[in-house]
C-alpha positions in Angstrom: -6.9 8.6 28.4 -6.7 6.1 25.5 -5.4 7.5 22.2 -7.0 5.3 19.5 -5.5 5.6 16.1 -6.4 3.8 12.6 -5.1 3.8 9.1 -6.2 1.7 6.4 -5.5 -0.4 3.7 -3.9 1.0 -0.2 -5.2 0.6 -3.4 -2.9 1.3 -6.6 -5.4 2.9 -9.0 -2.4 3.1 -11.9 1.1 3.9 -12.6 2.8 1.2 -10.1 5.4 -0.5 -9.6 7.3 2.5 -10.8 6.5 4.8 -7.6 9.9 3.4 -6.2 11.6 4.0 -9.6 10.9 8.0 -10.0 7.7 7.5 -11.6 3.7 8.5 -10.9 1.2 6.8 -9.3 -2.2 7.1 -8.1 -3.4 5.6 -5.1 -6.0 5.8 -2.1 -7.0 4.0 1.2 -10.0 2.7 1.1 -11.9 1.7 4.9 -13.1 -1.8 4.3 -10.7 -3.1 6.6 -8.4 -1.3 9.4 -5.5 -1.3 11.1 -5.8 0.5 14.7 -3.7 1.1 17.7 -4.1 2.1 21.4 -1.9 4.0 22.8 -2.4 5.0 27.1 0.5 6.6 29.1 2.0 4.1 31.5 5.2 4.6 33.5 7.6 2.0 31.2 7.6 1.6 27.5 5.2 -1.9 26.2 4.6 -3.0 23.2 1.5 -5.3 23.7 2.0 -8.6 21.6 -0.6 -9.5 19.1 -1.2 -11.6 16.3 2.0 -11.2 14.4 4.1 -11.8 17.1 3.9 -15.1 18.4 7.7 -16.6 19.3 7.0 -20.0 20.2 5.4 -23.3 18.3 4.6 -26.3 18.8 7.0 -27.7 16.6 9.0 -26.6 13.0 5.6 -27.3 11.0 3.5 -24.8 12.8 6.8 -22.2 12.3 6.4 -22.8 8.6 2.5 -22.2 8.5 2.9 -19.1 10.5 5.3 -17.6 8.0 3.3 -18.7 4.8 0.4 -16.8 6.5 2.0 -13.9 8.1 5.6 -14.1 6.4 8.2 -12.4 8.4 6.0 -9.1 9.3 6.2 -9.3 13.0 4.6 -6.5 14.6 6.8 -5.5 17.2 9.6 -5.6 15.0 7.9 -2.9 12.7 7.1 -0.8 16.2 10.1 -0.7 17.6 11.6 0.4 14.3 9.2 3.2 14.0 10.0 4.5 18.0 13.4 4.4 17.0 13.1 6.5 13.8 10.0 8.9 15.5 12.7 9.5 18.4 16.2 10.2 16.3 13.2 12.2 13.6 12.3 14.6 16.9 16.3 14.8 18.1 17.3 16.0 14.8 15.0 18.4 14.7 15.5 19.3 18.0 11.7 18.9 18.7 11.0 18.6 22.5 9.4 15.4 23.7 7.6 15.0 27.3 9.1 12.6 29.5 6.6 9.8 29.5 6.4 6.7 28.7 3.3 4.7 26.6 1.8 1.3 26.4 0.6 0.2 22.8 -1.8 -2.3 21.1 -2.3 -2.7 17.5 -4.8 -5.0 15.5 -5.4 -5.1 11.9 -8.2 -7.3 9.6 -6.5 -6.3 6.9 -5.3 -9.0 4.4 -1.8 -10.5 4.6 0.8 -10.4 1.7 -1.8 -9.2 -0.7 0.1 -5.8 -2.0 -2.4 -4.1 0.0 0.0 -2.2 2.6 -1.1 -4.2 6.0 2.4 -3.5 7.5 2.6 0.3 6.4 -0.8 1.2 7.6 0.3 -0.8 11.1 3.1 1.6 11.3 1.3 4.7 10.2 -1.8 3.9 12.6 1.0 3.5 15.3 2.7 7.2 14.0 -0.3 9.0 14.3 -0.5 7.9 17.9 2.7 8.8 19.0 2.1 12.0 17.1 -0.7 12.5 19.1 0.3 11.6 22.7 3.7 13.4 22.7 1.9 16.4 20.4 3.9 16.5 17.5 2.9 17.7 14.0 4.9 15.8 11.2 3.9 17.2 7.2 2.2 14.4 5.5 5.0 14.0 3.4 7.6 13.4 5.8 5.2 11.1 7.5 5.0 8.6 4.3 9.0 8.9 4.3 9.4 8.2 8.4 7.4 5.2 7.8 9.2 4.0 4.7 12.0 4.3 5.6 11.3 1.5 9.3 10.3 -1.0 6.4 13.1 -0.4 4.2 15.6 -0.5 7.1 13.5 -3.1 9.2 12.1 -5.4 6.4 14.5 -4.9 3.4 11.4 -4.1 1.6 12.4 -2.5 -1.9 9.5 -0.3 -1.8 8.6 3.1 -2.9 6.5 5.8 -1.1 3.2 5.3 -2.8 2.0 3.1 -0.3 2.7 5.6 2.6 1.5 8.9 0.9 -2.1 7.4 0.2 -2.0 6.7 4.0 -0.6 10.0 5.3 -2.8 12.4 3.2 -5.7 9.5 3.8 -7.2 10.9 0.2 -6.6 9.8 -3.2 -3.4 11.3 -4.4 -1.5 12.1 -7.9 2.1 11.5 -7.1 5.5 12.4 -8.9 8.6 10.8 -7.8 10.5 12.9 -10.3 14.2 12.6 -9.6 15.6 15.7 -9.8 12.4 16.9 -7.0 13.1 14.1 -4.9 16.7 14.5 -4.4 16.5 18.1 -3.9 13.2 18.0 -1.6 13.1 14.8 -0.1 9.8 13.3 -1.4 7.8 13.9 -4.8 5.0 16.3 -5.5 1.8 15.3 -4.4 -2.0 16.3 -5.4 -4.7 15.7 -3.6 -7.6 14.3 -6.4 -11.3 15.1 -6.6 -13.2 11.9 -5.2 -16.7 12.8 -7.2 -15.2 12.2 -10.7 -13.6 8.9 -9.4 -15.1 5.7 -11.3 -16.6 2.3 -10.1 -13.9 0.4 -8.7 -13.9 -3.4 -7.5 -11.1 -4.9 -5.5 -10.6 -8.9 -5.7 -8.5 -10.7 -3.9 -7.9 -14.5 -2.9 -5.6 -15.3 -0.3 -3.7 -18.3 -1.5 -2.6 -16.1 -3.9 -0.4 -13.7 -1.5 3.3 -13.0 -3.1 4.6 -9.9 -1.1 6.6 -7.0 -2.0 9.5 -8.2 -1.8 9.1 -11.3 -3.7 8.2 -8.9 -7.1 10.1 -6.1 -6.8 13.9 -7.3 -5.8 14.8 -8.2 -9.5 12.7 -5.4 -10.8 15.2 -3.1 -8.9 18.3 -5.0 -9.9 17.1 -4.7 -13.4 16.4 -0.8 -13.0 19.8 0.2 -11.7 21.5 -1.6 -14.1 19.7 0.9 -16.6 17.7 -2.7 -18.7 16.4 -1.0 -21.9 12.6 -2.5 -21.6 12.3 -1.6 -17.6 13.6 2.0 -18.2 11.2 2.4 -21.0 8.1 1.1 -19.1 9.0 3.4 -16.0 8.5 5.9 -18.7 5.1 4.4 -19.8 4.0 3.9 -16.7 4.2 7.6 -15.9 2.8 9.0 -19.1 0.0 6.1 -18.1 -0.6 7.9 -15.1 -0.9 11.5 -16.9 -3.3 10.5 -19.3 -5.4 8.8 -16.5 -5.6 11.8 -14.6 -6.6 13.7 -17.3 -9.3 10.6 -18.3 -10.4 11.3 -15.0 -10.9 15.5 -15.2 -12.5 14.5 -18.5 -14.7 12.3 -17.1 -13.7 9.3 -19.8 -14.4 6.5 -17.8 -13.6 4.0 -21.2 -10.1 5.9 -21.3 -9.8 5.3 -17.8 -10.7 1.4 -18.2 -8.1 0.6 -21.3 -5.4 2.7 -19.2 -6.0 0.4 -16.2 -5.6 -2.6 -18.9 -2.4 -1.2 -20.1 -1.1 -0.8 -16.9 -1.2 -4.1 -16.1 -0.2 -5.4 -19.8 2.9 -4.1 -19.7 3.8 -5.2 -16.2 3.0 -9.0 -17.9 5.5 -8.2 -20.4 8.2 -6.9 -17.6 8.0 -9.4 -15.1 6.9 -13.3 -14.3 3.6 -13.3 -12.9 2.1 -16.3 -11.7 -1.1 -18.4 -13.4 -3.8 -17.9 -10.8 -2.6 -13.9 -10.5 -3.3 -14.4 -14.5 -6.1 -16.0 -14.8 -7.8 -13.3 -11.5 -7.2 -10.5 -14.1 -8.2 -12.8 -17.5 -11.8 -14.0 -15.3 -12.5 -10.2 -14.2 -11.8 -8.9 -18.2 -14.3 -11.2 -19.1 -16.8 -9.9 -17.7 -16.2 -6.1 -19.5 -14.1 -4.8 -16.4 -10.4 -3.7 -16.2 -8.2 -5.2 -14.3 -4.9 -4.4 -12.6 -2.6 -5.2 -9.4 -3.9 -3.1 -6.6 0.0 -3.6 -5.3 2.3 -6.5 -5.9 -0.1 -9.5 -6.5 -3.1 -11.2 -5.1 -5.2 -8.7 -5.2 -6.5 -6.6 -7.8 -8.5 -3.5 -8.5 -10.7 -2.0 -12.1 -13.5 -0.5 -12.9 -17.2 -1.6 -14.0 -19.6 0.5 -15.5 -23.0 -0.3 -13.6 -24.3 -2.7 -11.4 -25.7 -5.1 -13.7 -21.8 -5.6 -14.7 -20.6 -5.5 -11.0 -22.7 -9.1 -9.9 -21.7 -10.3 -12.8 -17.7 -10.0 -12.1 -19.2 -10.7 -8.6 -20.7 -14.1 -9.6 -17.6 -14.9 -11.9 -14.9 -14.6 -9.5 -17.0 -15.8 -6.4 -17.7 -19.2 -7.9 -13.5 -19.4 -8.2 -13.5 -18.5 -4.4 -12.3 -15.2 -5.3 -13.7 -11.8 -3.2 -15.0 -9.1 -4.8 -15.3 -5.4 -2.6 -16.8 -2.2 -3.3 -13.8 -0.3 -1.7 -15.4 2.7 0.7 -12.8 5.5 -0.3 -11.2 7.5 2.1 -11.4 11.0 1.9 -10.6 12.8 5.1 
């Protein structure tokens, strides 16, 4: 028997990057594009080699264009960290596992380096599977920890969890990384939303544009734990941001909800170098009457749009700069 596991794809709706910095976020998946994994029981361990994880080239040239495209993300890299943790996660808590063995295959469509969370929905596609074969129950919230915690120790990505909940609850999801609850509990509080007051959202992205995680947030975290004035205080801002959007939401204020998504990403200008086509994405989209934000990190980003007669016409905009524009279909298992 075949187990066939997916996860999908992250959207920041507001409140990053301060999920790794003890602030609040909301997030969902969204099904557009997939990860997936197969999983069969065979009688050694195999890690199928895809996409991600070619180890020979033609020569140094093609090694440089395969990292620009797929950076250093190699998938059996990422599932071999997340055997390792699923195993030492079961023998701590002394959680018996059958003695069998699996084979694995993983694809994902999902858009490289585009702070959309291709590699954490790999590994929680992959999670789910192992979950399922060896019949294992992991809380949702220790799942988004196990898998943060193979890309911070694999990757030396300075992440937070926001990426992971979203993909563990698979639902859009209020989250508080207060400090005090995190280091007394492990993992923030978490609220599932209500997906019918939820307002038009877009998600753009173009390619070239990629930065990665890593390439944003490694000075941002220097800057943090060195207690910077200005980052302190927009962790702060970013959080109340996040309140008053979810109230905006309750409420129904969808022109609250559009100057908060604005902010959001105003104040991340002020904080940290962002680069002029990232800009200018975010400057096109406004000009049409949407918001505009980050959905992550950079290269892609996410607002809202009141109708459709506004919708083609950020779709026309940004297309003729070679830019994509979705309709994210939001996941609400």
């Amino acid at each position: 028997m075949i187990i066939e596991t997916y996860s999908y794809p992250r959207a920041a709706v507001i409140g990053n990057p301060s999920d790794g910095y003890f602030g609040k976020t909301i997030a969902f998946v969204f099904s557009n594009f997939v990860a997936n994994v197969q999983l069969y029981q065979t009688p050694e361990l195999e890690i199928k080699p895809q996409r991600l994880d070619i180890t020979s080239y033609k020569n140094m040239q093609a090694l440089v264009d395969d990292i620009n495209f797929a950076g250093y993300y190699g998938g059996m890299r990422l599932l071999k960290g997340m055997i390792k943790v699923f195993y030492e996660y079961c023998i701590t808590n002394n959680i018996p596992l059958a003695s069998k063995n699996f084979t694995i295959r993983y694809n994902s469509n999902i858009p490289l380096r585009l702070g959309l969370a291709g590699s954490s929905a790999i590994l929680s596609a992959f999670l789910k599977a192992m979950c399922l074969f060896y019949e294992v129950y992991i809380d949702p919230a220790i799942f988004a920890n196990l898998v943060l915690s193979v890309e911070n120790g694999e990757l030396g990505i300075s992440a937070g969890l926001q990426d992971r909940v979203a993909q563990a609850y698979e639902k859009p999801v209020f989250m508080d990384f207060d400090k005090e609850t995190m280091q007394k509990q492990g993992y923030g509080n978490y609220q599932v939303l209500n997906t019918t007051k939820l307002p038009n959202f877009y998600i753009a992205y173009r390619k070239n544009l990629s930065e990665g995680t890593e390439t944003v947030h490694n000075n941002l975290k220097a800057r943090f734990e060195i207690g910077e004035e200005k980052v302190l205080a927009a962790m702060n801002r970013w959080g109340q941001i996040t309140e008053e959007f979810r109230t905006a939401l309750n409420e129904n204020s969808y022109e609250k909800m559009h100057e908060l998504i604005n902010e959001n990403f105003d104040l991340r200008r002020s904080l940290i170098s962002i680069s002029k086509g990232n800009i200018e994405m975010v400057d096109m989209a406004r000009s049409t009457g949407a918001s505009a934000k980050f959905t992550g990190s950079g290269g892609a980003i996410i607002g809202t749009y009141t109708d459709e007669k506004m919708f083609s016409q950020l779709k026309d905009t940004l297309n003729n700069h070679n830019i994509e524009v979705i309709k994210p279909n939001i996941v609400n298992n």
